[in-house]
C-alpha positions in Angstrom: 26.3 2.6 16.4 27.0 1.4 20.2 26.6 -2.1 20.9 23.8 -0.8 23.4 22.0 1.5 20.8 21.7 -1.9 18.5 20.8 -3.9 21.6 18.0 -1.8 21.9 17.0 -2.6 18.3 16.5 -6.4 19.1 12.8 -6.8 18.4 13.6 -5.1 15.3 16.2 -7.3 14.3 14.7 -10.8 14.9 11.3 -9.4 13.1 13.3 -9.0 10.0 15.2 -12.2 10.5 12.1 -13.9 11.0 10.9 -12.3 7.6 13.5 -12.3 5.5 14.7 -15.7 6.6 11.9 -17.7 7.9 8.9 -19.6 6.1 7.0 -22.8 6.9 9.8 -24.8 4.9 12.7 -23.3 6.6 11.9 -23.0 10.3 15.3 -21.5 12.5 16.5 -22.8 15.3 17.0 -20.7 18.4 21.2 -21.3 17.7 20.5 -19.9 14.8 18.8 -17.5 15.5 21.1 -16.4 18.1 23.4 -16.1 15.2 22.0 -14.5 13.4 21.2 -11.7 15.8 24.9 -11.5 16.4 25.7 -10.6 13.0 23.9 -7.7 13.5 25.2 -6.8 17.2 22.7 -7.8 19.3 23.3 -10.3 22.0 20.5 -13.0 23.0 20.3 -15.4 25.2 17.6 -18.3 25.0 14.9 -17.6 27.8 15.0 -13.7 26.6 14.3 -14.6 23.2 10.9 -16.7 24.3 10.0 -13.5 26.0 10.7 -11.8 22.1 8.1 -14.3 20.5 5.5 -13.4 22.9 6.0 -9.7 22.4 5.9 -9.8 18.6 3.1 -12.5 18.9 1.2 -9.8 21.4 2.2 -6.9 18.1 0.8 -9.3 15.6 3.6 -11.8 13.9 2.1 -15.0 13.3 5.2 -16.9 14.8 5.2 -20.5 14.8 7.4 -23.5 16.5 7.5 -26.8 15.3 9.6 -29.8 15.7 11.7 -31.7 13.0 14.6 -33.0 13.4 15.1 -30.0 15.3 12.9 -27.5 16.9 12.6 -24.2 15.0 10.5 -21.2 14.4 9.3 -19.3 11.8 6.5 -16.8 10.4 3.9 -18.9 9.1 1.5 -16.1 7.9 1.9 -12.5 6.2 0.3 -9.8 4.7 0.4 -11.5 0.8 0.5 -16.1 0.7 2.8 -16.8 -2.3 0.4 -17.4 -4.6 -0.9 -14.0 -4.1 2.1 -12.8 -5.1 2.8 -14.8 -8.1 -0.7 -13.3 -9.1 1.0 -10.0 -9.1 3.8 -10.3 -10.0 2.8 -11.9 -13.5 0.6 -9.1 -13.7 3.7 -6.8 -13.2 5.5 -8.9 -15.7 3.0 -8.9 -18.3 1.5 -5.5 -18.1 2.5 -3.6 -21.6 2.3 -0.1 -19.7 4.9 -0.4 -17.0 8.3 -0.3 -18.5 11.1 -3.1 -18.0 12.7 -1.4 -15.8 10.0 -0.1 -13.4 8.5 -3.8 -13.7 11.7 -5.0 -12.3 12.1 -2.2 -9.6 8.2 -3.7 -8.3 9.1 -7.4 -8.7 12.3 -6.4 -6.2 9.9 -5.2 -3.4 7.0 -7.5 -3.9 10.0 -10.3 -3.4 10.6 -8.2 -0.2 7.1 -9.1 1.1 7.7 -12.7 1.7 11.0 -14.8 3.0 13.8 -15.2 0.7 13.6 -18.5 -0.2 9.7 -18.0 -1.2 11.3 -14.7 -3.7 13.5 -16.6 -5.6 10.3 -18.9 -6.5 9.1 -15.0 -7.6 12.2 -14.9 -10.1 11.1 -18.3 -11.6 7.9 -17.3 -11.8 7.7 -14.4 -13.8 9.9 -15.5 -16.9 8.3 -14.7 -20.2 10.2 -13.6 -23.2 9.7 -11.1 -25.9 6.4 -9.8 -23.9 6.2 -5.7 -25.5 7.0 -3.4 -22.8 5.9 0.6 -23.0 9.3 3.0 -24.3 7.5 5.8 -21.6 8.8 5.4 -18.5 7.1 8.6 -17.3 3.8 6.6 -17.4 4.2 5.5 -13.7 4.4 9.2 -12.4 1.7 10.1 -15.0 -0.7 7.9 -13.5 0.2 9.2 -10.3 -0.3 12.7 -11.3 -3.7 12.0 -12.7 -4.9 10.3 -9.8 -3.9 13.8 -7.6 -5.9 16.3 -10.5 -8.8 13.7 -10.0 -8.5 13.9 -6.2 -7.6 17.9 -6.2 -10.2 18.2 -8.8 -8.1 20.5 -11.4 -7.2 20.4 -14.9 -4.3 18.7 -16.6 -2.0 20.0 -19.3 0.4 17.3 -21.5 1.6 17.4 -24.9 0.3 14.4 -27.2 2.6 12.3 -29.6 2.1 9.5 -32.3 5.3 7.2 -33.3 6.6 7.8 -37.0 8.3 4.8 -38.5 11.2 6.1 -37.8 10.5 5.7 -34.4 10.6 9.5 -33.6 7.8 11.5 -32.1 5.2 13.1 -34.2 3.4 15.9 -31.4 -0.6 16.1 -32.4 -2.6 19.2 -32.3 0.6 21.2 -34.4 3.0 20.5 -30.8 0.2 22.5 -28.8 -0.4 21.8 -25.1 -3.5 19.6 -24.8 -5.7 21.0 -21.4 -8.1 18.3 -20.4 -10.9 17.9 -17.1 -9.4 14.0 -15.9 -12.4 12.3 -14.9 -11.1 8.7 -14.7 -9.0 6.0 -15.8 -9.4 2.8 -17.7 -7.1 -0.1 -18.3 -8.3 -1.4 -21.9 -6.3 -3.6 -24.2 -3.3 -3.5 -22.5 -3.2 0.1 -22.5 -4.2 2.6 -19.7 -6.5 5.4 -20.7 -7.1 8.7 -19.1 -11.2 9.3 -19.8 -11.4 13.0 -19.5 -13.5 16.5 -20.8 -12.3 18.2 -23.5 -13.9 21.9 -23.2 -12.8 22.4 -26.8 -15.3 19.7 -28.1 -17.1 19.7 -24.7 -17.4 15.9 -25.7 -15.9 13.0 -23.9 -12.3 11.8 -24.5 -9.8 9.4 -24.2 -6.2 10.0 -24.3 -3.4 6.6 -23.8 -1.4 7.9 -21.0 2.2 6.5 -22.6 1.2 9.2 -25.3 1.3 11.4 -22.8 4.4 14.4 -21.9 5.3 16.6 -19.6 1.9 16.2 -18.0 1.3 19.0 -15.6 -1.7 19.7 -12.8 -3.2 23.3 -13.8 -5.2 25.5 -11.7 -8.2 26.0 -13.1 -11.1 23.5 -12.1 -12.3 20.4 -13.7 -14.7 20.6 -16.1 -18.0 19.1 -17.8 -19.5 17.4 -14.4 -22.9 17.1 -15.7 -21.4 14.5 -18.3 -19.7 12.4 -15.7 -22.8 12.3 -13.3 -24.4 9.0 -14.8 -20.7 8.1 -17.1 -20.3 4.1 -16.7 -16.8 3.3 -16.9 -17.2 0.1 -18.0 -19.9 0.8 -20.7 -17.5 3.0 -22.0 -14.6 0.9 -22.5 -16.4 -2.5 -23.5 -18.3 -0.8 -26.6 -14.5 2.1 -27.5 -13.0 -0.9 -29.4 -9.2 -0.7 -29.3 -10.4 3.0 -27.5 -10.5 3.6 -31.1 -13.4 6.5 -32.2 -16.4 6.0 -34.1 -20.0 6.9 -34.5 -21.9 5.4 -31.9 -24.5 2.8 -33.0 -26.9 0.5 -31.8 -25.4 -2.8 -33.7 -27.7 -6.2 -34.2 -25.4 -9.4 -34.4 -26.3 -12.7 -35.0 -23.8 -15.1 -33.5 -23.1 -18.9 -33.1 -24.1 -20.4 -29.9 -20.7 -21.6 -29.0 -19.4 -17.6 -29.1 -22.2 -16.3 -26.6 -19.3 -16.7 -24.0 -16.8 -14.3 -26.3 -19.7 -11.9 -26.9 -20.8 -11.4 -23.0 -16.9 -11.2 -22.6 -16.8 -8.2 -24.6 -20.0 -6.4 -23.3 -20.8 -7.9 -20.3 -23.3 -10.8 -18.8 -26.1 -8.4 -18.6 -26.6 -7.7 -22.5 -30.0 -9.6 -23.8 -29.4 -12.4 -26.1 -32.5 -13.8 -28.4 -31.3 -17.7 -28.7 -32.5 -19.5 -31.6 -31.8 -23.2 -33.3 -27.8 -22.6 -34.0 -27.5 -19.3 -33.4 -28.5 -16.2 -31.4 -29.2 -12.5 -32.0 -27.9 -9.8 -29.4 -28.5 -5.8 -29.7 -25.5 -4.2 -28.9 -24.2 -0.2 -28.4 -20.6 0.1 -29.5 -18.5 2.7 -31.6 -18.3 1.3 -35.1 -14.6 1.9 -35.9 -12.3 -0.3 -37.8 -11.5 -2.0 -34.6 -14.9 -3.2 -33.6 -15.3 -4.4 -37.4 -12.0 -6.5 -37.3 -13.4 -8.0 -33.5 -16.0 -9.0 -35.8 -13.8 -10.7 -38.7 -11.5 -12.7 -35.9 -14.6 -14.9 -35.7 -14.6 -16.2 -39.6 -17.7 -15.7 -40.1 -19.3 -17.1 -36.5 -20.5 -13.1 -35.9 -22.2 -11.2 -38.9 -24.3 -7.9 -38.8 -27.8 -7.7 -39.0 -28.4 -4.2 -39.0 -28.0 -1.2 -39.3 -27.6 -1.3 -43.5 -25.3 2.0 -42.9 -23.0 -0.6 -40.7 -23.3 -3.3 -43.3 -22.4 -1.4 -46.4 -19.4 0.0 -43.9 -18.3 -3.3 -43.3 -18.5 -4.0 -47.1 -16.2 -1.2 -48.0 -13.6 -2.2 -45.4 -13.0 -5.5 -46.7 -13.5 -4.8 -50.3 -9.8 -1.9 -49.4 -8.5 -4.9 -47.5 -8.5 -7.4 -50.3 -7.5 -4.5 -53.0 -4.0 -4.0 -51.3 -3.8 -7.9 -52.0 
């Protein structure tokens, strides 16, 4: 490129400069600055590059000049403050659905978002070992592709597999194409969730999107509106345990008072609970699978079932197979 094509590139330049090499601990000097510019062929001189901050001041660029030792300047606000990113980054980190990889490949650019002294506090931030990552890396463009059938209102078609303990993949419904209405989709347990009408049960499912293959958009439209015209998400997913299936039941508990916190955790601050001496009763509507009954069992006794009997004599079968393989 000609010295005067990249001289025409200067407010360009010294944004990134100021972006990539600027925060409110490391403030640049004009010199510096100067130099910096020239590395990238652009000459500066001092009084032009006053005029510079005022014009990316006038565009928006919080730019800032303080006195030190030295006088320097720097951005002192952006779209995301650190912590913000550490937020998200963690959550990038942790997240069981996004692959190693791909969580790598979104901590890069989220780094890119604030100067690089602040995104090599990012690096340090978002060390955790032997967190379980997903095997699927298709999931990111699966979500994607769900999000545009939603949006386009069509159907989807993917094929559906378990994990044998061989680790190889074991296709449901004989290896047949699933075709499913996507209605929406839920992050539970670690786990994303398309929430979706299947016209062959014309019932409500979920399907774990990592499960998911060679997901495609079809042509025909969605399906089973009428279902979806009062559906609460978050109903949904706080009484699907595990988004394991089971027959829906209303489900008395009686609870200690120091779990009431756990309990409105699980089905939300607007359930009714009946408080009495050291304990308290709450009515609750869940899917009584073996998942809700071992939510139950992680409290040692602090959660037991009042009623239905049917749910009661369930529970009493589960743990009587539980202690026979002992």
């Amino acid at each position: 490129m000609a010295k005067g094509a990249h001289q025409k590139l200067k407010l360009l330049y010294l944004a990134k400069i100021l972006w990539e090499q600027t925060d409110e601990e490391h403030p640049m000097t004009i010199a510096a600055i100067i130099e910096a510019l020239s590395r990238q062929g652009v000459s500066a001189e001092r009084k032009s590059l006053y005029d510079d901050f005022e014009a990316l001041r006038h565009f928006g660029l919080d730019i800032v000049g303080r006195k030190d030792k030295t006088y320097g300047y720097y951005l002192a606000s952006r779209e995301f403050e650190l912590a913000e990113l550490k937020l998200l980054v963690d959550a990038v980190q942790s997240s069981r659905f996004i692959t190693r990889k791909k969580s790598n490949e979104l901590i890069r650019k989220l780094e890119g978002m604030t100067s690089s002294f602040e995104g090599s506090s990012l690096q340090r931030q978002v060390y955790v070992a032997n967190r379980v990552k997903t095997m699927n890396e298709s999931i990111y463009y699966n979500v994607d592709r769900i999000h545009s059938a939603i949006g386009e209102n069509t159907q989807i078609g993917f094929y559906y597999f378990d994990l044998t303990p061989r680790k190889e993949k074991s296709y449901r419904h004989e290896g047949e194409e699933y075709q499913v209405s996507p209605w929406a989709l839920a992050w539970q347990d670690e786990h994303y969730y398309l929430i979706g009408y299947d016209p062959k049960s014309e019932q409500i499912r979920h399907y774990r999107v990592d499960k998911m293959e060679r997901l495609r958009t079809l042509s025909e439209k969605r399906e089973g509106e009428e279902l979806f015209h009062s559906f609460d998400l978050g109903e949904y997913s706080s009484k699907m345990f595990g988004m394991f299936g089971g027959e829906e039941e209303l489900v008395r508990l009686r609870c200690r008072n120091d779990l009431a916190g756990a309990v409105m955790d699980r089905f939300g601050k607007e359930i009714t609970l009946f408080p009495c001496e050291d304990y308290f009763e709450v009515t609750i509507k869940a899917a009584v699978s073996p998942w809700f009954l071992s939510w139950i069992f992680g409290f040692g006794g602090g959660i037991t079932i009042v009623s239905p009997e049917s749910v009661r004599d369930y529970y009493r079968t589960e743990l009587k197979k539980a202690t026979e393989s002992l």
